[in-house]
Structures are given as structure tokens and as C-alpha cells.
C-alpha positions in Angstrom: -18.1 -15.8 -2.3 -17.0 -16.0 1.7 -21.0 -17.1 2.4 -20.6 -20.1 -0.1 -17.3 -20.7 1.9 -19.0 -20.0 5.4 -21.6 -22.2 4.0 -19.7 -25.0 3.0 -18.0 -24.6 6.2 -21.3 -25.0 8.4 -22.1 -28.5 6.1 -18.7 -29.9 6.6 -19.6 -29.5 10.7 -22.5 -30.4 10.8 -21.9 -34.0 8.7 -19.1 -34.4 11.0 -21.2 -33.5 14.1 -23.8 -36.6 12.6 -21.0 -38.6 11.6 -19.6 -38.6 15.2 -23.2 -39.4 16.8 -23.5 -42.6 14.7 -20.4 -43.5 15.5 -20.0 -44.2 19.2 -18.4 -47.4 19.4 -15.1 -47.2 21.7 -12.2 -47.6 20.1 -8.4 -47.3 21.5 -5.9 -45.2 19.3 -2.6 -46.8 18.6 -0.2 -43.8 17.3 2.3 -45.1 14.4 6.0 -45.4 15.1 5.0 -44.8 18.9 4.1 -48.2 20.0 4.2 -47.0 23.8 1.7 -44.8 23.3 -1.9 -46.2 23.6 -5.2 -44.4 24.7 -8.0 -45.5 26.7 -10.7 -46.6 25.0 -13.3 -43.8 24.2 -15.8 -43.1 21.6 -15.3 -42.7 17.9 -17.2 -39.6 18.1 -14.5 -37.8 20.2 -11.7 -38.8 17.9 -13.8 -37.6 15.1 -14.6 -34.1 16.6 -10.8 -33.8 18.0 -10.0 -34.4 14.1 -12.1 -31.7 13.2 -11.0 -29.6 15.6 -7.3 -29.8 15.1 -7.4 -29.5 11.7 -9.6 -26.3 12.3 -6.8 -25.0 14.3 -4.2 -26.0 12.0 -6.2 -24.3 9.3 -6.5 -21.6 11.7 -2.5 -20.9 12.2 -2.0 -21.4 8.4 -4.2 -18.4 7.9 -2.8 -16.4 10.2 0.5 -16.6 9.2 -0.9 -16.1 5.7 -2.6 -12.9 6.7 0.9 -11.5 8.4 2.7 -12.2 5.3 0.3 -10.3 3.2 -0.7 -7.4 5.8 3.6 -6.8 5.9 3.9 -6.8 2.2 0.9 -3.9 2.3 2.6 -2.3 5.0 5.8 -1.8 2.7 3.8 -1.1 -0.6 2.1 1.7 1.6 6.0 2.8 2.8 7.2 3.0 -1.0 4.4 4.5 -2.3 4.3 7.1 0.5 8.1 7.7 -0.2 7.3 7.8 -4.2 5.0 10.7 -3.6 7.2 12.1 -1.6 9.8 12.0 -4.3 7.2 13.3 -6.7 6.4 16.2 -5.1 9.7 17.4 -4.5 10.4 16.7 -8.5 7.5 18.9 -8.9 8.5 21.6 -7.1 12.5 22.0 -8.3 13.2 23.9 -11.3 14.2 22.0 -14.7 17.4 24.2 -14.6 18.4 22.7 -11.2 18.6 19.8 -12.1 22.5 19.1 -11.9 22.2 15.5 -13.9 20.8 17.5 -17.2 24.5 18.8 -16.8 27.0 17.7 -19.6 26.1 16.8 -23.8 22.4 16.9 -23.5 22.2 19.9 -21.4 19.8 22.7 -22.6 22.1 25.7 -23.7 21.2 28.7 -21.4 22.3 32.0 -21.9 22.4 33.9 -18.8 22.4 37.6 -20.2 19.3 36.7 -22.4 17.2 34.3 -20.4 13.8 35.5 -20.6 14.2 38.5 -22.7 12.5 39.2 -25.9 14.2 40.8 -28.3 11.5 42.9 -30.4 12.1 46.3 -31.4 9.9 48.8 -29.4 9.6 52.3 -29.8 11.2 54.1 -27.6 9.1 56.0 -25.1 9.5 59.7 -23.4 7.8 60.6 -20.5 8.3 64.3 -21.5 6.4 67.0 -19.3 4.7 68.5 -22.7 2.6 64.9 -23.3 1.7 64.3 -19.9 2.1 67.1 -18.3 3.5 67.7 -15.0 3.3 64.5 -13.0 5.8 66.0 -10.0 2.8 67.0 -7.6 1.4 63.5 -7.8 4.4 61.6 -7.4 4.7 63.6 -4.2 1.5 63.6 -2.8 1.8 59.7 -3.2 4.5 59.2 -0.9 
């Protein structure tokens, strides 16, 4: 797309560029509502290319400011969506049960004295000296 523009862009010169060479008759510019104001008399083909020029310029300064605009709006996209992921990863890393706004009606019903025990009945296991024999000289040597 931008060499279609560029050359579009290159056309629109050049036929101003010819248009400007076939017209070099002098003319003298009489600017509207400023009847004081009159030029000397010079060549169509300078008015034509100062045309073209300023409204290069004036095309210019739009874009510019239109290129601000947008690069400001990405810099605060880039802001919030470097704050979001900040935000995230702290929500990642703090427990569900932290959470002080789960606090109230809906709040998950914890029991502190169970929390993460089972309750299955095991049998109940001796360490007696006459199944495993004694253990005392290892348990010392360990340390």
C-alpha cells in the first residue's frame, strides 16, 4: 500500500513540476480581503510550485500531529497493560483464602482445626523393638 501512495505521490509532482514549466506567463497575486497586499509580477510556475509546497508542509504538520496523538495513546496502552500484568501476577501469587473481599455471605466456610486433613481410619502403627528390631544404634550413629 505505502508504494501505491509513494507512487501517486511522485505523479502528483511531477504533473505539477510540467504544469509549472508550461506555464510561465507572469502574473501578480492579489490576496482576498487584503487589498494592500500585491506581489510583483513573477511566473505562474513559482506560484504553482509554492502551492505544492505549502500544501506539502501543511500535509506535513497534519501528520505529525497525527503521529503524536497516536504514538501517546500507545504509550498509555503500553502503561495499562504493563500495570495489568502487574496486577495479574500479584493475583497469581496471593492465596484464594487471602482474599479479604471473599469475606462475608459467599465466603468459603473454612474450618481451621480440619483444613487439610483427611479423615480415613488408619491402622494404627507400632514401632515396637520385636518387628524392627533395635533401631537405637542407628539413630545414634546418624547424628
Amino acid at each position: 500500500m505505502w508504494f501505491i501512495r509513494w507512487l501517486f505521490t511522485l505523479l502528483l509532482l511531477i504533473y505539477a513540476v510540467i504544469f509549472a514549466a508550461l506555464n510561465l506567463d507572469p502574473i501578480t497575486l492579489r490576496i482576498p480581503y487584503l487589498p494592500l497586499i500585491d506581489t510583483q509580477p513573477m511566473s505562474k510556475a513559482v506560484v504553482v510550485l509554492l502551492a505544492v509546497a505549502l500544501g506539502i508542509l501543511i500535509w506535513a504538520v497534519v501528520s505529525f500531529l497525527g503521529s503524536m496523538q497516536f504514538r501517546l495513546r500507545i504509550r498509555q496502552l503500553e502503561r495499562q497493560n504493563r500495570d495489568l500484568r502487574l496486577e495479574l501476577a500479584s493475583l497469581r501469587n496471593k492465596s484464594i483464602l487471602d482474599d479479604h473481599s471473599l469475606e462475608g455471605a459467599d465466603a468459603p466456610v473454612v474450618k481451621s482445626e480440619d483444613s487439610g486433613a483427611l479423615d480415613l481410619d488408619l491402622p494404627d502403627f507400632d514401632t515396637d523393638d520385636d518387628v524392627f528390631g533395635d533401631v537405637s544404634h542407628v539413630r545414634n550413629s546418624e547424628r
